[in-house]
C-alpha positions in Angstrom: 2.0 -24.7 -14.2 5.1 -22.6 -13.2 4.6 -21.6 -9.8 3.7 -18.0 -8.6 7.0 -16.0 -6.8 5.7 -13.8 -4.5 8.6 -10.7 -5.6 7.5 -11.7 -9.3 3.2 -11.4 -8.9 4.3 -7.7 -6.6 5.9 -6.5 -9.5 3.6 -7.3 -12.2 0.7 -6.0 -10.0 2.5 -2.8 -10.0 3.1 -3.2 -13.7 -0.9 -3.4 -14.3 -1.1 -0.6 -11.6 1.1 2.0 -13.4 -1.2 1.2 -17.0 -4.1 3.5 -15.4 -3.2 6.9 -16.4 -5.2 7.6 -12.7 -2.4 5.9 -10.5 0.5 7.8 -8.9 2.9 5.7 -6.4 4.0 8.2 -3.5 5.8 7.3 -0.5 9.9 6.6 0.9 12.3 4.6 -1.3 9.9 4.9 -4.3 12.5 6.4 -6.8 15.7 5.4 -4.7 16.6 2.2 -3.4 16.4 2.0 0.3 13.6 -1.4 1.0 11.8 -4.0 -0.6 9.3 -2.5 -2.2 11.4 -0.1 -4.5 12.8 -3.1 -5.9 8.9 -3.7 -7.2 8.7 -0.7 -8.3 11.6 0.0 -10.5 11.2 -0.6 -13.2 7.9 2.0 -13.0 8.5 5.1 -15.0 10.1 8.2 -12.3 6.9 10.4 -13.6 4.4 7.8 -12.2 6.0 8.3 -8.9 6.7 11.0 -6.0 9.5 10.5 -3.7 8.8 11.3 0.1 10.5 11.6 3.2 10.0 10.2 6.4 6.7 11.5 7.3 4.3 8.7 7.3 0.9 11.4 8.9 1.9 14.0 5.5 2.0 11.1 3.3 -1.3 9.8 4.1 -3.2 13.0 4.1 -1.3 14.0 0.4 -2.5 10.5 -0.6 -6.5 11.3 0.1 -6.1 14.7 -0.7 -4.2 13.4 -4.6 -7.5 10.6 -4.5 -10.0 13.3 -4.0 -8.3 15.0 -6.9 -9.1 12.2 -9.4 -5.7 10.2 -9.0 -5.7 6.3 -7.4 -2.6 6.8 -5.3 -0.3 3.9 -4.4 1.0 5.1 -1.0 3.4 2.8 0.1 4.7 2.5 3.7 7.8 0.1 3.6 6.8 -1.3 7.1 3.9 -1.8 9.1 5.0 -0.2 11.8 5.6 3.4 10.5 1.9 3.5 9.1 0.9 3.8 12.6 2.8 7.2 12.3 -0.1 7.9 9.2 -3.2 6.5 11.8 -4.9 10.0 12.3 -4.7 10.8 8.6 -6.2 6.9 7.7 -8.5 6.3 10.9 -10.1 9.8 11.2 -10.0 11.1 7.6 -9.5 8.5 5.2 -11.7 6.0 7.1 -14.4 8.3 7.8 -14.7 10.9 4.7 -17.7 9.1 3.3 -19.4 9.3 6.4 -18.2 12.9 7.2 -19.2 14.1 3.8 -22.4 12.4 3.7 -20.8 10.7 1.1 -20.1 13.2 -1.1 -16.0 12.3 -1.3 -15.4 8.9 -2.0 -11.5 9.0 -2.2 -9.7 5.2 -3.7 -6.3 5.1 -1.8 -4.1 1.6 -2.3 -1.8 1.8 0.7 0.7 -1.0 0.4 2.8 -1.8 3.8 5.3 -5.0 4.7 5.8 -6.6 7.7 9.5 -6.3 8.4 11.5 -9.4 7.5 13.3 -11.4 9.8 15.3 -13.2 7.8 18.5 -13.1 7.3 18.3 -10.2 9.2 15.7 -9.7 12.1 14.9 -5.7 12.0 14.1 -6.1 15.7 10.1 -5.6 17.5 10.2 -1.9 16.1 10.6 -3.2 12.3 8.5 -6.4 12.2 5.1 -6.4 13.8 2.0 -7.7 11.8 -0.7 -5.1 12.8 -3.4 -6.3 10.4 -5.8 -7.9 12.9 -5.4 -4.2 14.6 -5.8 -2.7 11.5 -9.3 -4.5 10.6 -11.0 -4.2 14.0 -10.0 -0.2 14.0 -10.8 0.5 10.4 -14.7 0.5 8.8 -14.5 1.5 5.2 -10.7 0.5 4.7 -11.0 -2.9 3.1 -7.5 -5.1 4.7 -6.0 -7.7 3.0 -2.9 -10.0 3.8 -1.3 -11.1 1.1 0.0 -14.6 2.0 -0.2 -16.4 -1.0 1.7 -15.3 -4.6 -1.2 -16.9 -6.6 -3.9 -13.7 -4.5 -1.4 -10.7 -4.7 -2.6 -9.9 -8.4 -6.2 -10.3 -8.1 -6.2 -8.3 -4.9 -4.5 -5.7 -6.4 -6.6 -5.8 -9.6 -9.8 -5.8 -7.1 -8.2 -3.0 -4.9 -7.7 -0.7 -8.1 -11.5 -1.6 -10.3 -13.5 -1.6 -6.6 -17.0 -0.2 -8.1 -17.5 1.3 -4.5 -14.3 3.6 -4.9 -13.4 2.4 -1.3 -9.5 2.6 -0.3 -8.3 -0.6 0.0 -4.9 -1.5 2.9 -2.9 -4.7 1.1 -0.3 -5.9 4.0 2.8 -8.1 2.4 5.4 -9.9 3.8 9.2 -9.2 3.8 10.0 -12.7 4.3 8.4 -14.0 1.3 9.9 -11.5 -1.1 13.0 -13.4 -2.1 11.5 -16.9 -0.9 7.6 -17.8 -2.0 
């Protein structure tokens, strides 16, 4: 069997993503080159996709608030360390609505992030942290996955957007694997 490429199994989830008439990809470099993950998203068509600017806290709350309106937003933070600029919108709101609104609001968000890669250029400690162990012992209804493996990346992203609990679902890549696994 041909083996998985890690680049290759990003951009066919986000093929499968864009299908749903419900998803919307948001975030920086979505429509304009600029990281990694616009080259996955590319080839997705410009109405299936909001460009941002740098302001990761907005970004998240526009995410629930588009989820609570019906739409499965892809919010995509090109590194780990700028969605800790979003963690009051994810940790207080998103994290907590179901609980807050006696479950009443049961917003799906899919918030893609990277760690930075280091190769061939290191981005430096303000580029390249991996947060995720953070991110799971701080977050109760946000589901996080590392996607490590090529052969995982589709079926998490399947699972993340056909979830029968609706629950928002944080899938961490890795930069270095993007032109390598």
């Amino acid at each position: 069997m041909k083996s998985l490429k890690y680049k290759s199994e990003l951009i066919r989830s986000m093929t499968y993503l864009a299908k749903d008439k419900r998803v919307i990809f948001l975030g920086q470099s979505v429509n304009f080159s600029g990281n990694a993950i616009y080259n996955t998203l590319a080839h997705i068509p410009k109405n299936k996709k909001i460009e941002l600017p740098v302001f990761e806290d907005v970004q998240m709350g526009m995410s629930t608030g588009l989820a609570l309106n019906g739409y499965v937003p892809v919010t995509c933070f090109p590194r780990f360390d700028f969605l800790i600029l979003a963690m009051n919108q994810l940790v207080n709101h998103l994290d907590k609505i179901r609980f807050l609104s006696n479950n009443s609001f049961k917003p799906r968000v899919i918030i893609r992030t990277s760690i930075g890669s280091k190769k061939p250029l290191n981005g430096g400690v303000q580029h390249t942290q991996d947060y995720t162990k953070m991110f799971k012992g701080i977050l109760t209804e946000i589901e996080v996955v590392s996607l490590k493996d090529p052969k995982d990346i589709f079926k998490e992203f399947k699972k993340a957007l056909k979830r029968e609990d609706s629950k928002s679902t944080l899938l961490v890549e890795n930069g270095d694997y993007y032109n390598s696994k």
